[in-house]
C-alpha positions as CSV (number, residue, x, y, z in Angstrom):
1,X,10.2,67.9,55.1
2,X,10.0,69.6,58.1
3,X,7.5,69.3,61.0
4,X,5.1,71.6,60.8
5,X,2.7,72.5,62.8
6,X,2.7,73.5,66.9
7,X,-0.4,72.9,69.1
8,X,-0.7,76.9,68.9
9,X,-1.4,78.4,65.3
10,X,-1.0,82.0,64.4
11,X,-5.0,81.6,64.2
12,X,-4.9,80.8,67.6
13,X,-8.1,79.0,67.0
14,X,-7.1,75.8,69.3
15,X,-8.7,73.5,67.2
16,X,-7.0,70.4,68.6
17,X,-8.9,70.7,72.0
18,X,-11.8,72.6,70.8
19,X,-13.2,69.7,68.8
20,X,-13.5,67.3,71.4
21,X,-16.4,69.9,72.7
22,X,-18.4,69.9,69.4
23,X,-20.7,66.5,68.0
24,X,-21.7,66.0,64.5
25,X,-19.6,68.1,62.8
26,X,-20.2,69.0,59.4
27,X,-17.6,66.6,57.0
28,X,-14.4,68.4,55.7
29,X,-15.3,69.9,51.8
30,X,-13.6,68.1,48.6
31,X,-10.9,70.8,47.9
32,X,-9.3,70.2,44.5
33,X,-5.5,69.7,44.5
34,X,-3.5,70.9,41.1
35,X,-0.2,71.9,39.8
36,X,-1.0,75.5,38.9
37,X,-3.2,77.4,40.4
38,X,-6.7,77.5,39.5
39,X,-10.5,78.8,40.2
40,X,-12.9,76.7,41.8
41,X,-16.1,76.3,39.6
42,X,-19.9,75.8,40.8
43,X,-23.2,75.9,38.8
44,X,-24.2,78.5,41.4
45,X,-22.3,81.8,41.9
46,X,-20.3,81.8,45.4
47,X,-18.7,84.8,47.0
48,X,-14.9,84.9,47.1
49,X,-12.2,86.1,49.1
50,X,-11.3,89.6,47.5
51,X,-8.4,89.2,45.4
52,X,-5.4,91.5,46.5
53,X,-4.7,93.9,43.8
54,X,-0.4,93.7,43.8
55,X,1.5,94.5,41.1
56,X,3.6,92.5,39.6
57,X,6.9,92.3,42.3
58,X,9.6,94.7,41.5
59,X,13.7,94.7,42.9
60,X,14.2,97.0,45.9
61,X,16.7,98.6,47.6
62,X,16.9,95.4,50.0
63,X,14.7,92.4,48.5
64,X,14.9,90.9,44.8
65,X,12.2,90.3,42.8
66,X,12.0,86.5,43.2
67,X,12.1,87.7,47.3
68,X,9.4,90.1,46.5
69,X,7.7,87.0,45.3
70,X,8.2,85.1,47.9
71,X,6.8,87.6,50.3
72,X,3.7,88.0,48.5
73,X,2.8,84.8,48.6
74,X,3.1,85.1,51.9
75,X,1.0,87.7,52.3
76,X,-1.6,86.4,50.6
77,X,-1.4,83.4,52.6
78,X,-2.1,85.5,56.2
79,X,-4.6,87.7,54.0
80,X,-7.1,84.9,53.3
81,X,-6.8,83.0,56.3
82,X,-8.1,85.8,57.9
83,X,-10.9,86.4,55.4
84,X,-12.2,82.7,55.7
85,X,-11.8,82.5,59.1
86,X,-14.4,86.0,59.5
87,X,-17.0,84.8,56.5
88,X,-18.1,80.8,56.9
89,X,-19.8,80.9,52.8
90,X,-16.2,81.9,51.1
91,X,-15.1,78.7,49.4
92,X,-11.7,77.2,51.0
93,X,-10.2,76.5,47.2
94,X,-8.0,79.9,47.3
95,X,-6.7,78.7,50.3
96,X,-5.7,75.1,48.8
97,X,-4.7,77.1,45.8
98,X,-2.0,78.7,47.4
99,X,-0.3,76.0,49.6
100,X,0.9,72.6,49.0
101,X,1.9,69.7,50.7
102,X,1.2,69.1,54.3
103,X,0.6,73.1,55.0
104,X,-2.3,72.8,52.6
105,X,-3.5,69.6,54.2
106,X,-3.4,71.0,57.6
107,X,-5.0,74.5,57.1
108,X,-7.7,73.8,55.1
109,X,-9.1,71.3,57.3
110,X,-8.4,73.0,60.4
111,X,-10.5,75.8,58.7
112,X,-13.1,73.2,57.9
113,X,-13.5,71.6,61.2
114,X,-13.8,75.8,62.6
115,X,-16.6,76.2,60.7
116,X,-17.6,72.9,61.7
117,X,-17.8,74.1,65.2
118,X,-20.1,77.2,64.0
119,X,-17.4,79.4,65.2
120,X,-16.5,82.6,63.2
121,X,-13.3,84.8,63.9
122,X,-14.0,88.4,64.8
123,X,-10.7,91.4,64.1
124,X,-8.0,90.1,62.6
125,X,-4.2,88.6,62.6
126,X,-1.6,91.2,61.7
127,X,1.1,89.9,61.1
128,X,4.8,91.3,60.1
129,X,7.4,89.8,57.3
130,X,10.5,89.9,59.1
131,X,12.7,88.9,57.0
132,X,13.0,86.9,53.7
133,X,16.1,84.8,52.7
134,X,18.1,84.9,49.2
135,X,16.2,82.1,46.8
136,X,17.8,78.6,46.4
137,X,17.5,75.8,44.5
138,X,16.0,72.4,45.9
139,X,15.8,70.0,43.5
140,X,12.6,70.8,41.1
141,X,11.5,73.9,43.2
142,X,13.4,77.2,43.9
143,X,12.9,78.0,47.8
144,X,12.9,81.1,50.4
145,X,12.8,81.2,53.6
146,X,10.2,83.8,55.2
147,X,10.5,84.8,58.8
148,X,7.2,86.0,60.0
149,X,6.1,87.6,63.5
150,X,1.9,87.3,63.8
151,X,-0.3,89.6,66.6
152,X,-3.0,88.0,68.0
153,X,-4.3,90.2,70.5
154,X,-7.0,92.2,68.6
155,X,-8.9,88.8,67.5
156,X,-11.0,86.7,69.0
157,X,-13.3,83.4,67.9
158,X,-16.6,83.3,69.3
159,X,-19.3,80.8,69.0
160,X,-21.8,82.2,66.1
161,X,-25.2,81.2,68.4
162,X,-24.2,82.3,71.8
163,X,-21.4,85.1,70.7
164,X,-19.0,83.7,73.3
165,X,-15.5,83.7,73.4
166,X,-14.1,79.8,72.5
167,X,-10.3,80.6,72.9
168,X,-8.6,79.9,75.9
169,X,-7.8,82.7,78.3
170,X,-4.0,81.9,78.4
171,X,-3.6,81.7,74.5
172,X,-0.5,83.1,73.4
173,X,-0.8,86.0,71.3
174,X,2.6,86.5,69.6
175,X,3.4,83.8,67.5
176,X,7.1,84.1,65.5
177,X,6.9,81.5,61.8
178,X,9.5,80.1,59.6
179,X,7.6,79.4,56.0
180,X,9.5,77.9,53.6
181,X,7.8,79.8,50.1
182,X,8.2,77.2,47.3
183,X,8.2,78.3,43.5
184,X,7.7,75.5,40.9
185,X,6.9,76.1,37.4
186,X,6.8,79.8,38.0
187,X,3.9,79.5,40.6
188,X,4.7,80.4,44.1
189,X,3.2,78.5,47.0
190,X,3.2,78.5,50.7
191,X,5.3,74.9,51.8
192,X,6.4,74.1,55.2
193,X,5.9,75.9,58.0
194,X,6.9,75.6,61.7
195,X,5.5,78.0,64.4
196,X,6.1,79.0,68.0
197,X,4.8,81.1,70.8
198,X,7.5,84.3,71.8
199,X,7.2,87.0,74.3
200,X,7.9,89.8,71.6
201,X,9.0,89.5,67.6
202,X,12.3,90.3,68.8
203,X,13.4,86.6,69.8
């Protein structure tokens, strides 16, 4: 397994030093862990992230289907961090639904410990697939590689009381990622994951 995550995320939300300014946070949520993919249930109705309405991943001129795949998950991955990182009541489930391994362990908590902090994102990441590897076969799970360049620039996190910027002035803003994208059992997830600041996506 690979290491995974730099001290500068994609989220740029900085919550290694941040935390060390809050008290009391609010302990992480139970997030259920399971082998396929499944809906979080409450006795109450709770909003949800809105579910991306993609059709089933068909060959293209330059990708295959299972790359198709792979890139979607993707996708989705960037897509609903950035949704429960603007709205502090969606659950964090589709989150953990759609990652696995230390990647899920990280990112839901570090969204966790931001809402913690009563901090809310405002704009969004954009980010960019840049390139997505033929599928291979490692042991039990079929893998891609996904190259991914984020923006950061047009975001910001801000504290929800005082609606002040909590992000350090000298934050990098263009992060370039290398996801691995896992399929098991015909579900695709979001694996390991390393990150690092660049001047452009061209590096």
């Amino acid at each position: 397994m690979r290491s995974t995550i730099t001290a500068v995320t994609a989220l740029a939300l900085g919550l290694g030093a941040l935390t060390a300014c809050t008290t009391d946070p609010e302990p992480t949520p139970t997030i259920t862990v399971s082998t396929t993919p499944t809906a979080s249930t409450s006795p109450t109705p709770s909003p949800s992230p809105t579910p991306s309405d993609t059709p089933s991943p068909t060959p293209s001129p330059t990708l295959d289907a299972d790359q198709l795949a792979a890139q979607s998950i993707i996708n989705e991955f960037f897509r609903i961090s950035n949704e429960l990182s603007k709205n502090p009541e969606l659950p964090l489930q589709p989150l953990a639904d759609i990652t696995t391994g230390e990647t899920q362990a990280i990112y839901v908590k570090e969204i966790a410990d931001f809402r913690a902090m009563n901090a809310i994102q405002t704009g969004d990441v954009d980010w960019t697939v840049l390139s997505v590897s033929p599928v291979t076969q490692r042991e039990a799970e079929r893998l891609a590689v996904v190259n991914v360049c984020t923006d950061n620039s047009m975001m910001d996190v801000v504290d929800q009381q005082t609606k002040l910027s909590i992000l350090p002035k000298d934050r990098s803003t263009t992060i370039r990622w290398t996801i691995d994208a896992v399929e098991e059992n015909g579900v695709w997830r979001v694996g390991d994951l390393t990150t690092a600041p660049v001047e452009d996506c061209s590096q």
